[in-house]
N, C-alpha and C positions, 0 to 999 in steps of 0.2 A: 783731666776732669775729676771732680768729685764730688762724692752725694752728702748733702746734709741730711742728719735725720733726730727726729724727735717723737717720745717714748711720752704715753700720759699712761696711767693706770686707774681704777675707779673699784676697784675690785671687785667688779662682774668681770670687768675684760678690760683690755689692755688697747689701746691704740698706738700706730704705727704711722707718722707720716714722715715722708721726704721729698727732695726735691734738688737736683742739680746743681750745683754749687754758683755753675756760670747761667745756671735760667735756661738754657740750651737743649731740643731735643738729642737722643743719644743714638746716632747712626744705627738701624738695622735693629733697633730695640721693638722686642712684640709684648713688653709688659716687665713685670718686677715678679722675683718672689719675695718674701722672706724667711731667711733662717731663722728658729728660735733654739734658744738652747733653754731649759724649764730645770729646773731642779728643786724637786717635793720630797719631803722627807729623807736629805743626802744622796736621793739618785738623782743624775741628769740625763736627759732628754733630748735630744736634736732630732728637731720635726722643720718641715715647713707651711708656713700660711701658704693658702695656695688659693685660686678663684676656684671656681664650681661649674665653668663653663669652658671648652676648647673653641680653636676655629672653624670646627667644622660640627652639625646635627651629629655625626656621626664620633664624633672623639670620646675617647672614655678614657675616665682618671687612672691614669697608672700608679698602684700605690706603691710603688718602688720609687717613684720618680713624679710627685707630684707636683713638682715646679712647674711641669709642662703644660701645666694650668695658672698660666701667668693671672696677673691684675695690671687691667691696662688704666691706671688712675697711680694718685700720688700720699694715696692714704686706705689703710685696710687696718680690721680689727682680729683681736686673737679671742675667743670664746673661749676657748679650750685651758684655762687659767684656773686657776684657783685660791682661796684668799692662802698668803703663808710660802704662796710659790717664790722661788727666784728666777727673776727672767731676763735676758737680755738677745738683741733681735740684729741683724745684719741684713739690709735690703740689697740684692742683689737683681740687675738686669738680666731678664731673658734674651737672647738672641738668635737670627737664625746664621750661622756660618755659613761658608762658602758652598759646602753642601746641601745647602736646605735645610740640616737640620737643628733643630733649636740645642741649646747649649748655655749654661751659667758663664756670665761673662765676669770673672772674680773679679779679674784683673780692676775694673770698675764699681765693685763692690763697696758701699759706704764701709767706715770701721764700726765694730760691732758695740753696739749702747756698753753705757753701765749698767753691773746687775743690780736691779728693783725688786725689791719685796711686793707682794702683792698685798694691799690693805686697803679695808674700805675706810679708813679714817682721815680722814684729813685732814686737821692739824689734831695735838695731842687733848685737846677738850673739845672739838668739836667735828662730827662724822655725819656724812650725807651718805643715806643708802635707797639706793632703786630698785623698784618691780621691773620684771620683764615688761609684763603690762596690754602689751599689743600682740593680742591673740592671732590675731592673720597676718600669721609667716609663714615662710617656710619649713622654720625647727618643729613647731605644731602639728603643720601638718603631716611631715615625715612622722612625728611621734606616733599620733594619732591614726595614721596608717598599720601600727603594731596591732597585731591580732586579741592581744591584750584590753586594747576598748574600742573593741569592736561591737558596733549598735550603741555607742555611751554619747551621750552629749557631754561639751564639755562644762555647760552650768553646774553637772552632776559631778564630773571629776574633780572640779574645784572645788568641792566640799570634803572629798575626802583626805581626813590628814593621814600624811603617809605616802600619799599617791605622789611618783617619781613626777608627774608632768605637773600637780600643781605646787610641790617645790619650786620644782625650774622657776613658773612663771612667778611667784611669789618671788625669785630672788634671793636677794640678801637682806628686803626689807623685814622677811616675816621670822627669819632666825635670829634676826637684832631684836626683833621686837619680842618675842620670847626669850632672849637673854635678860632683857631687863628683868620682867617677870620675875624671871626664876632666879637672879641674881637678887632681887627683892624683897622676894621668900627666904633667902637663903640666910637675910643678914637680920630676919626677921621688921625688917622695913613694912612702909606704908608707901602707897599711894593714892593719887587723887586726879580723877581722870573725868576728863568732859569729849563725851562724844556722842556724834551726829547721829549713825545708824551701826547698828553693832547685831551679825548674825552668825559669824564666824567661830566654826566648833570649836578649833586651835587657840584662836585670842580668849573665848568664851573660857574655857579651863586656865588658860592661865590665869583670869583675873577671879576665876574661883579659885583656884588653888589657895590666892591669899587672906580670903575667909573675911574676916573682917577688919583687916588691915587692908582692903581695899575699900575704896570711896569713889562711888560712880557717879558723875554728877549727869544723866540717861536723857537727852532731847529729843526731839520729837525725829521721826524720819519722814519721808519723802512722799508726800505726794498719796497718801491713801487713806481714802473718805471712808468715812467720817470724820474719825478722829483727827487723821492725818498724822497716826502713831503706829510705823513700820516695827514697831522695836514694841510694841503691847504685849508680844505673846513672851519674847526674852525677859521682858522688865517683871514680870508677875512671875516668872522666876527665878529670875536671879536675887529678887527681895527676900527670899528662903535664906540665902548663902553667902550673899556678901550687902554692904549696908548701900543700898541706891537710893539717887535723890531724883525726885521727879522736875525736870524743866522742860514742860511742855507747854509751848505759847502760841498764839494765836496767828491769823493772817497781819497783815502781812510779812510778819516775820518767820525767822528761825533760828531755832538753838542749834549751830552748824559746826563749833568747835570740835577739832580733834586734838587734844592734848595731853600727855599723863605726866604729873608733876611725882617724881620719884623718891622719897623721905629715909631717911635713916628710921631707928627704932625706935628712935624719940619725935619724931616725927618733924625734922629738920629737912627741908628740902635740899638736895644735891644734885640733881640732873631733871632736865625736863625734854622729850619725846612730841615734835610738832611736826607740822606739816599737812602735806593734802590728804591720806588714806585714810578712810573709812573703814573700820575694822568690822567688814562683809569678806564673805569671799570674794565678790567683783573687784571690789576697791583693792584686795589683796593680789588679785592673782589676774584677773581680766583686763582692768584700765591701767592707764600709766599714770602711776603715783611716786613719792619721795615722802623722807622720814626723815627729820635734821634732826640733831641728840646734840645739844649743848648740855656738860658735864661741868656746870658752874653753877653755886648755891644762889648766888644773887641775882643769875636769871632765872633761877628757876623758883625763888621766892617770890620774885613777882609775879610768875605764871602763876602760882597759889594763891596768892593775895587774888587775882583775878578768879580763879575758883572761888573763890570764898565770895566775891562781889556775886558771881551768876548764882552761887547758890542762895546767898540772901534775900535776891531779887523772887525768886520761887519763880511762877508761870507769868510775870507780867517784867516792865521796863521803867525801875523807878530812874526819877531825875539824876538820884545818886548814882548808880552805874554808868549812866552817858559822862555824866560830871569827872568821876573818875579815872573814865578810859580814856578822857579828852586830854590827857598828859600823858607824858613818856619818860622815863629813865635811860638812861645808855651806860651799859655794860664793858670794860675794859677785859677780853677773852684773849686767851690767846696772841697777843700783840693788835687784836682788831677790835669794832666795836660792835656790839650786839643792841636794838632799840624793840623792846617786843610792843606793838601796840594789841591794844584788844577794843572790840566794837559790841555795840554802836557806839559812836562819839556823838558829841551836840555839832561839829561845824565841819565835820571828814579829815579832823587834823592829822588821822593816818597820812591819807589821800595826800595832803599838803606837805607832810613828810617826804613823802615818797619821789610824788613831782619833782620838788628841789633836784634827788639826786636824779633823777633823768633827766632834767633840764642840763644837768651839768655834765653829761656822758659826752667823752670827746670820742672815741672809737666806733664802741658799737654795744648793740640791744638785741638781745634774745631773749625769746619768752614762749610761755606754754600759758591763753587761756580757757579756762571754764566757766561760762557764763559771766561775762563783765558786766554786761547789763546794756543797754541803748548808748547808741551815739548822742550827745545832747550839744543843745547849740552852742554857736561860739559868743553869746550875751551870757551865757554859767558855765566859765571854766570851772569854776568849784564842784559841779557837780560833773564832770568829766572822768570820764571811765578812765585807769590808767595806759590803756591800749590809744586811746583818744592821743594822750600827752608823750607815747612813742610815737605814733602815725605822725604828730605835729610838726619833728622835730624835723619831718622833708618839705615843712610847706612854709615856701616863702613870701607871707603875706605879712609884714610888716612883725616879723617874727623873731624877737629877739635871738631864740634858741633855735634860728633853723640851720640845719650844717647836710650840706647833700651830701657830705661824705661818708656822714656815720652808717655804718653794716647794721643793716635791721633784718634780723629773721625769725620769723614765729607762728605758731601755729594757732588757732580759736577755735574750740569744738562748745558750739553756743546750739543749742534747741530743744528743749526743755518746757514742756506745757506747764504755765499759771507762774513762771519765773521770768522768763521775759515778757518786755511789754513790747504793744508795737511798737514800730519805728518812730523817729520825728519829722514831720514834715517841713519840704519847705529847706532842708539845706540845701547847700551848694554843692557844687560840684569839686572834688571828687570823694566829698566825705561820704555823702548816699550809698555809693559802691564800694566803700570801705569797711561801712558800718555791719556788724557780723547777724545784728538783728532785722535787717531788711529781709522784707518775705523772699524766701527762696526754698527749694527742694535741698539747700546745698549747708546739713548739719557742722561743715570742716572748714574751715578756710586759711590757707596758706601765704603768711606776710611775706615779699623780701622787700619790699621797700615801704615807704609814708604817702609817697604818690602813687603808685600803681596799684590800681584794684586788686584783692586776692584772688588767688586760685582757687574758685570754691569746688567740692567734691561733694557729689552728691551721695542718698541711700545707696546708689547702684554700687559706687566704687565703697562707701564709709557706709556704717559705722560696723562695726569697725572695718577699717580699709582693708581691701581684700583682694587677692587676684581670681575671679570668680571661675575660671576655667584653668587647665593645665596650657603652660606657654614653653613652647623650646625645653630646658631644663628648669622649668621653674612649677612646682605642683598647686594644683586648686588647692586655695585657705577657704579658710571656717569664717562664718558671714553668723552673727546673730547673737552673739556669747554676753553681751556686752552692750545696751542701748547707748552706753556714756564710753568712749573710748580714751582721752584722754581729760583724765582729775584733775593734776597737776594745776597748779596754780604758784607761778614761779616768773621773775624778773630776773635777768643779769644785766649787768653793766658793763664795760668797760675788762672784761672778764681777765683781760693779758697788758691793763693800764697799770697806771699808780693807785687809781684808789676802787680796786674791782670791786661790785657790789652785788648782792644775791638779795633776794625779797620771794618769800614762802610764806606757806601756812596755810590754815581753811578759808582764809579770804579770797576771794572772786577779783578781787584786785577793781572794783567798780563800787560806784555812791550807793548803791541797795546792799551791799553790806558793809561799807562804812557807815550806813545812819540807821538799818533797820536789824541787820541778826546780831547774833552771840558769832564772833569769830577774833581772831588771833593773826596779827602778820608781823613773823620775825623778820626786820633788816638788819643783815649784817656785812658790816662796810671794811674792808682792806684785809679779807681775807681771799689773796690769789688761789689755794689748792680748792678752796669751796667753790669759789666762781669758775675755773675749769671743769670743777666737778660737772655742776648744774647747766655749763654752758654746752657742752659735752654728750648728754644726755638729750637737752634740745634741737640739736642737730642731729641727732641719728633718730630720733622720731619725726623729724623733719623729712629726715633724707624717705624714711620707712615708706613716708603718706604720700611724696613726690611720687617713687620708683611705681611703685602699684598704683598711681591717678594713670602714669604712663603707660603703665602696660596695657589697664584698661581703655584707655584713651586709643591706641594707636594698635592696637593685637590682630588687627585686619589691615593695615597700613604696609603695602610692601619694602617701606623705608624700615620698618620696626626693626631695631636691635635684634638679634637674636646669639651673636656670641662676639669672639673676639674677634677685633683685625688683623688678620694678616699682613701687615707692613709696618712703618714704622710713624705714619702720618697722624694717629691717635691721637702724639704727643701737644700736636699743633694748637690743638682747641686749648689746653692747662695752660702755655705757658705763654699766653696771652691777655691781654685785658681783662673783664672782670673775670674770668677764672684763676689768671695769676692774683689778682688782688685777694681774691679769696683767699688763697691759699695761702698768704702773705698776712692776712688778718690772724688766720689760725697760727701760722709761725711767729705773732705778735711782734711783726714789721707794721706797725698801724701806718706809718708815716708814707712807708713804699706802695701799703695797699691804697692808701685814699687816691696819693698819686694817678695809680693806674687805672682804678674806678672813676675818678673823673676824667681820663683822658679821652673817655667817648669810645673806645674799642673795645666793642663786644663779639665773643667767639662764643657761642654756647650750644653744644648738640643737645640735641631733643629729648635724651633721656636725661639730662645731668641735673643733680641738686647737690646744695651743700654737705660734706658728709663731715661725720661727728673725728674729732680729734679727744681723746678721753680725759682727762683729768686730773686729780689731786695737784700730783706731783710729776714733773716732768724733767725725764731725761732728754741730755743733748747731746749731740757729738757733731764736731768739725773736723775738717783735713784740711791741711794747706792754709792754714789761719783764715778760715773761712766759718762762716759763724753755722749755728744750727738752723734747723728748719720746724716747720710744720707743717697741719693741714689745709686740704682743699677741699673741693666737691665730690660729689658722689658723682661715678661716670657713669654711661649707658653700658660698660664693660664688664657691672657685678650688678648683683642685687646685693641691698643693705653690705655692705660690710663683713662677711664672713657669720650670716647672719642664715643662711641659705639652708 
């Protein structure tokens, strides 16, 4: 017997999956550890990942011997990482011997990865960096239990710079993003930046700092009457200190871009700063956001050219900026191709972009929406949401592009007063229950497939998702931080195919901001470490919104999980039907997982979702000429991923 294993990193943390060589559960096995061996600044480290729950209410972690907190699943993450780190990981089976007691079974031990640099880059011009984002966890609210902020809400602490917990949740988004800054300054450069809502003290001084080598091009914010200018009291002074341009427009649009185009000292563009975050503190530190940094002049000249079209335009929407953004350039980066569009267009030629590649997706589609906008009939595909033309690709109704086998997982956090419209009446069945804008209590709803209705979650469990009381080993989270929990606005393709694809930016990824605001959506097409990046990240907020729908769902339920199994039958549910396919999808076996997804044999216990396998860059290891592996689901055996 031997274990395959594969190694992503994203440089927040590190992912771990494997998985049997021969598919086979492993006699007497009560779970996996992992060894890690870390080496920061020339010392090394040998630690283990371990679970966070034993088999019994009554077991406590031994810190001598913390293996004896197996993981009973085929995938676990490492937090404990750092960017810079050198890491490499050896899964090895728990066991009970002949005496009952548990034991490292080496002998069975995968061979140990190669060592991985830990970096959030992902290829050498273009880096995808993440917020923590999703306030109701568990690391929260341990934190938050310090005596330290004590009586503090956390709206408040995430204002303060400095403060150790809104780091953390901030990431690695909000230190890249003050790199640029100040790497900006340093070479006495310019910038030129267009954003939605901006209230944040930390971004606030950086783009002071550059005095009047920055260029703010300031839109309107969110949603408050009169004006419906969140950003009035920033904007009247920041015109003191740095040069601001006003693009405040009307209903029913919005000036919603987030972008900072980065100059040399001549004022040459070199790098351009996209994606979903709001430079607030929520967008920074509360909801789940992403920041993609392509480090290329000629995309980043056309992000400019596009600054220069909004700012021309002033508070209204001449013919000439629709005319203009209704084309597209494509970009040769990195061995891959970069297409940035910007809106509004005259006929949603983004939208038409885009379709193409998902029509074309043979694997699978992961996604994070925020507000797509209504389902709309199937007499105007053109005005179809992009969530519309992945749900499509499962209905077979005289459907060119329908394939039951492609993996569809993703999440829709839509409900939003004077942004959505009602629904459309009068569809068919099963779009109605699809559609994330049909009235309901339920702000969240959870894709896995194009036919089945989603999971919707209600205030009780969302926003943001929560375990609202203490359960077994698992502590009451913070419920309120955050009206909007997940921003992100993201597509993957085909993420471990030939031509993996990503789709970001301030776009809604739906026809109300393809035809009516100011927004930006980079596609970038055949780059593999980007698309694990991104895919990687939507899965473990996936897995986050499952595990906690569950607990809350089922925490009076005498079935309810509450720790590990004692035997070896756990293994039974993974290495079967759509959980082995899963697993087999992450290990970019596409061919083996469709196989077993269509075979009709489904195994799935009550608490499992897909869990996140990490990204960039990925290491492999085989024994026995047997190939690598990947990830599977999230099991009813941990919360999140070492996330606890």
């Amino acid at each position: 017997m031997s274990i395959d294993v594969k190694i992503y990193d994203n440089g927040d943390h590190t992912c771990i999956v494997w998985l049997p060589s021969d598919g086979k559960p492993i006699s007497g096995c009560r779970g996996f550890t992992i060894q890690s061996k870390r080496t920061r600044t020339g010392k090394q480290v040998t630690n283990y990942c371990h679970g966070f729950v034993g088999f019994s209410p009554t077991d406590t972690l031994d810190p001598n011997n913390p293996w004896k907190f197996p993981v009973q699943r085929y995938l676990w993450w490492d937090y404990s990482i750092q960017q810079g780190d050198v890491v490499q990981y050896t899964v090895i089976p728990v066991v009970r011997d002949r005496n009952n007691n548990l034991s490292l079974a080496t002998a069975l031990a995968s061979p140990t990865t190669p060592a991985m640099t830990i970096t959030g880059q992902s290829t050498a011009h273009i880096g995808a960096y993440f917020n923590k984002g999703i306030v109701a966890s568990q690391w929260v609210s341990r934190a938050l239990a310090n005596s330290a902020y004590k009586g503090q809400k956390i709206s408040a602490i995430v204002q303060k710079p400095g403060d150790a917990l809104r780091n953390a949740l901030s990431g690695l988004l909000r230190p890249q993003i003050l790199k640029l800054l100040q790497d900006t300054k340093a070479a006495n450069g310019k910038i030129f930046a267009a954003l939605y809502e901006l209230n944040d003290p930390e971004l606030i001084a950086g783009l002071v700092a550059l005095g009047q080598n920055c260029n703010l091009l300031l839109g309107n914010g969110a949603f408050k009457p009169p004006d419906n200018d969140e950003n009035k009291a920033i904007r009247a002074q920041l015109k003191t200190q740095i040069r601001v341009y006003d693009r405040i427009v009307g209903s029913p649009h919005f000036a919603h871009n987030k972008f900072v185009v980065f100059c040399d000292s001549n004022g040459k563009p070199q790098k351009v700063l996209t994606g979903s975050t709001n430079w607030t503190c929520s967008g920074l530190c509360t909801q789940a956001n992403n920041g993609l940094i392509i480090d290329d002049a000629g995309v980043a000249q056309d992000y400019l050219d596009a600054w220069n079209r909004y700012h021309a335009a002033g508070n209204v929407y001449p013919p000439t900026l629709t005319a203009a953004n209704s084309s597209s350039t494509t970009y040769q980066v990195d061995s891959c191709k970069i297409t940035a569009w910007f809106a509004p267009t005259q006929q949603a030629q983004d939208l038409d972009y885009a379709r193409k590649l998902i029509n074309a997706a043979t694997q699978g589609i992961l996604f994070l929406f925020f507000n797509p906008g209504t389902f709309q009939p199937d007499s105007t595909p053109e005005k179809w949401t992009l969530l519309q033309n992945i749900l499509n690709r499962h209905h077979d109704d005289n459907n060119a592009y329908y394939n039951p086998s492609l993996y569809i997982k993703g999440i829709v956090n839509q409900e939003i007063p004077n942004l959505t419209e009602p629904p459309i009446q009068g569809k068919k069945p099963p779009t109605a229950s699809m559609d994330p804008t049909v009235p309901t209590p339920a702000p969240v709803a959870l894709y896995t497939s194009g036919i089945k209705p989603p999971q919707r979650l209600s205030h009780d469990v969302l926003v943001p998702a929560n375990i609202k009381n203490k359960f077994a080993s698992w502590e009451q989270e913070l419920l309120g931080a955050s009206m909007v929990n997940i921003h992100s606005k993201v597509i993957v393709l085909d993420p471990f195919g030939d031509n993996p694809v990503v789709m970001t930016g301030s776009h809604n990824l739906g026809y109300k901001a393809s035809s009516e605001n100011d927004d930006n959506l980079a596609i970038v097409e055949g780059n593999a470490p980007l698309a694990a990046a991104y895919a990687i990240n939507i899965i473990a907020i996936f897995q986050t919104y499952r595990w906690n729908s569950y607990v809350s769902t089922n925490k009076n339920s005498p079935s309810m999980w509450h720790g590990l199994v004692d035997n070896d039958q756990w293994q039974a549910s993974y290495l079967q039907g759509d959980s082995l396919a899963e697993i087999r999808f992450w290990l970019g076996d596409v061919s083996a997982a469709a196989a077993a997804s269509s075979s009709g044999t489904t195994t799935t216990a009550a608490a499992t979702a897909p869990a996140p396998p990490s990204r960039s860059k990925a290491h492999t290891v085989s024994v026995r000429g047997h190939r690598s592996a990947s990830p599977a689901k999230a099991s009813k055996s941990a919360v999140a991923g070492g996330k606890k």
